[in-house]
C-alpha atoms as one frame of an Amber mdcrd trajectory, in Angstrom:
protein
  64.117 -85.595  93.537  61.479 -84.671  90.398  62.164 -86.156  87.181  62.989
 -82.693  85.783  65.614 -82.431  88.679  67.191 -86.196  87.580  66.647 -84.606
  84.049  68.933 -81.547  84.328  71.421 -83.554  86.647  71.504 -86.004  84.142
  71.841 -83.619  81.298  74.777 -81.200  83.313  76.642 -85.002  83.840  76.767
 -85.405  80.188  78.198 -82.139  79.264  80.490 -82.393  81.929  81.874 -85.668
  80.520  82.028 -84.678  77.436  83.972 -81.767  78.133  86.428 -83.616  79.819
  86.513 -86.523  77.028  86.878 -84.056  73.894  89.590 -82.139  76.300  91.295
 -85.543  76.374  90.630 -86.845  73.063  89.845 -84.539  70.700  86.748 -84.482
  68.494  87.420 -87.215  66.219  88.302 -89.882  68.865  85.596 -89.426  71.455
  82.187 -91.039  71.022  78.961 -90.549  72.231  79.294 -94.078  73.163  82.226
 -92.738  75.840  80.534 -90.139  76.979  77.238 -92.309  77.872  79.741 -94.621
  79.530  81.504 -91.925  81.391  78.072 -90.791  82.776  76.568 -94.119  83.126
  73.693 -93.959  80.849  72.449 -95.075  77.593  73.919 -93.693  74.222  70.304
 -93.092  73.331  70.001 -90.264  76.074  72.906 -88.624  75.470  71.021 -88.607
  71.547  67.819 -87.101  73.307  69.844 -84.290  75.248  71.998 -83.132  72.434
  71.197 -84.630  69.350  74.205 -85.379  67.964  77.869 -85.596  67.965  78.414
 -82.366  66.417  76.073 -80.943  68.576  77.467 -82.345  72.180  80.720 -80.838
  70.872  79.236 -77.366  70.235  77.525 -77.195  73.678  80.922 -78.809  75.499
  83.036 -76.180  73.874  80.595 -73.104  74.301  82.976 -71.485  76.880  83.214
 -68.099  77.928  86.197 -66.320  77.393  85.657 -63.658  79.225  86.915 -61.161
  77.140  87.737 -58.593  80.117  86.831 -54.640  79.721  89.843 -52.928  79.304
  88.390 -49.714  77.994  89.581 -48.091  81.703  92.683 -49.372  80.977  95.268
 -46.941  79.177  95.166 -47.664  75.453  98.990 -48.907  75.488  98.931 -51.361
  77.490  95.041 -53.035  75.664  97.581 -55.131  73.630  99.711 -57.083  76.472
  96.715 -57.412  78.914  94.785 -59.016  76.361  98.116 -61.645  75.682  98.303
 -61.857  79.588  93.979 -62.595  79.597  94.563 -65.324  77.033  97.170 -67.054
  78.350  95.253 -67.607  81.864  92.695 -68.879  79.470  94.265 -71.419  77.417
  95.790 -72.776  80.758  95.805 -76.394  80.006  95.652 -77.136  83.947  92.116
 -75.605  83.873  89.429 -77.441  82.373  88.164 -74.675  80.190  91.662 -74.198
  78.872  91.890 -78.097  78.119  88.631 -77.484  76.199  89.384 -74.480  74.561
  92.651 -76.261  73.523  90.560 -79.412  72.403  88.745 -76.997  70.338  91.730
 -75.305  68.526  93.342 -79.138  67.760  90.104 -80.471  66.290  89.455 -76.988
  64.449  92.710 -77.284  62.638  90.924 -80.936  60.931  87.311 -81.006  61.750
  84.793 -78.580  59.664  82.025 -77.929  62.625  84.516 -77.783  65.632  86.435
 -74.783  63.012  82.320 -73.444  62.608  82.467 -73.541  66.748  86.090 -71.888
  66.998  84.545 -68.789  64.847  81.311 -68.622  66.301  83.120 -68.209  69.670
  84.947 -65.768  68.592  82.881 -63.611  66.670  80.425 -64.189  69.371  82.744
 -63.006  72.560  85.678 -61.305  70.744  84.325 -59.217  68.465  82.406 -57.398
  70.316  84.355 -57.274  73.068  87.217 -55.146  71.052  84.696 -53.272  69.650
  84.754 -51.321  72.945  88.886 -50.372  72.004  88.458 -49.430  68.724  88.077
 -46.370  67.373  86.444 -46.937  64.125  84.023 -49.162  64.614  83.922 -50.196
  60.710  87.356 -51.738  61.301  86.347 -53.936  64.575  85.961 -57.025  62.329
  88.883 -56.880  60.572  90.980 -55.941  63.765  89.721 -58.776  65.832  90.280
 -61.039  63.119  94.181 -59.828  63.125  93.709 -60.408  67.510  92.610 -63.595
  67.126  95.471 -64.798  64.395  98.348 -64.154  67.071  96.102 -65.077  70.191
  94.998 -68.646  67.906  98.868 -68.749  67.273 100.378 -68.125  70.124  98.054
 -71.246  71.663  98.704 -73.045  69.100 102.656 -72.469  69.020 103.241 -72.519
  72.882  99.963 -75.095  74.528  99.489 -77.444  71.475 102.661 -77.969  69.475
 105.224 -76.732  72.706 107.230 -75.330  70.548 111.036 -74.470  72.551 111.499
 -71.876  73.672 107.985 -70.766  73.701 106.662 -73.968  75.857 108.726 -72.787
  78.780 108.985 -68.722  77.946 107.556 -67.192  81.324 103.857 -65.416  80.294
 105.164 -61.925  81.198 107.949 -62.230  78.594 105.132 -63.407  75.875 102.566
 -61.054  76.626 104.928 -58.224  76.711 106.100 -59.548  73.476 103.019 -60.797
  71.658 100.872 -57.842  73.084 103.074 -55.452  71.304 101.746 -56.753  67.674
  98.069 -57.746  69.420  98.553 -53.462  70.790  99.556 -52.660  66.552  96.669
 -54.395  65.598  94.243 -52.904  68.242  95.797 -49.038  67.288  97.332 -48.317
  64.621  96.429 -47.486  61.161  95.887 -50.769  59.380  97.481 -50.873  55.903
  95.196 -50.917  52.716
């Protein structure tokens, strides 16, 4: 094996530990420390690959949401397939959805994982709502209304469990949810 084969290994081991230990502990209780352990390395290297803390967290919780094309879809149902998208995402038997969850918990109290919650966002969801919206101008400001009941609804149901919502089957939510995601996708926003 070359040394830029062990490199990359190495370097793909980290993030994957990482992604597992800020999934289980959130960003203020894991360590780089943990993370070298997990992996079996020095501290120092897990300083060389990433540079920091802050930025081990970024690169562990730069997922994709896959923000899925609905633009062949008809326009009233955009709103509940969306809610229905989101849920498979924040699955908290997956580990992206354990990260992605990490990431909302440690947004809510940690400056730079709230920098990496809206740089994914405005990243991947922006843009891909742009595609349903009619007036282009009023993509940011929609998507920002999306992503306050999609944040929410994670946030009530996959973080806090809040009853009934913890055990509310997903067709119920997203039929439910989707139909203020669909107002906010559609219809004239208020001045």
């Amino acid at each position: 094996m070359t040394g830029t084969r062990r490199s990359s290994d190495t370097k793909a081991a980290i993030l994957a530990a990482a992604r597992t230990r800020f999934a289980a502990e959130g960003y203020r209780s894991a360590s780089l420390r943990a993370v070298a352990r997990d992996v079996g390395v020095d501290a120092a290297l897990v300083v060389r690959y990433f540079g920091s803390k802050p930025a081990l967290f970024a690169a562990a919780t730069d997922i994709d949401l896959r923000i899925p094309d609905l633009t062949h879809q008809p326009a009233g149902e955009h709103g509940e397939r969306l809610v229905e998208h989101f849920l498979s995402r924040w699955d908290a038997e997956t580990l992206e959805g354990q990260v992605l969850l990490s990431l909302l918990r440690s947004a809510a109290s940690d400056a730079a994982a709230a920098a990496g919650m809206r740089e994914l966002f405005a990243r991947q969801l922006v843009p891909g709502l742009r595609r349903l919206i009619t007036d282009e101008s009023e993509a940011p400001q929609r998507a920002a209304l999306v992503a306050s009941q999609i944040l929410g609804l994670a946030l009530a149901r996959s973080v806090l469990a809040l009853p009934p919502f913890d055990a509310m089957p997903p067709d119920v939510i997203a039929a439910n949810v989707g139909a203020t995601v669909q107002r906010y996708l559609h219809e004239p926003l208020r001045p």
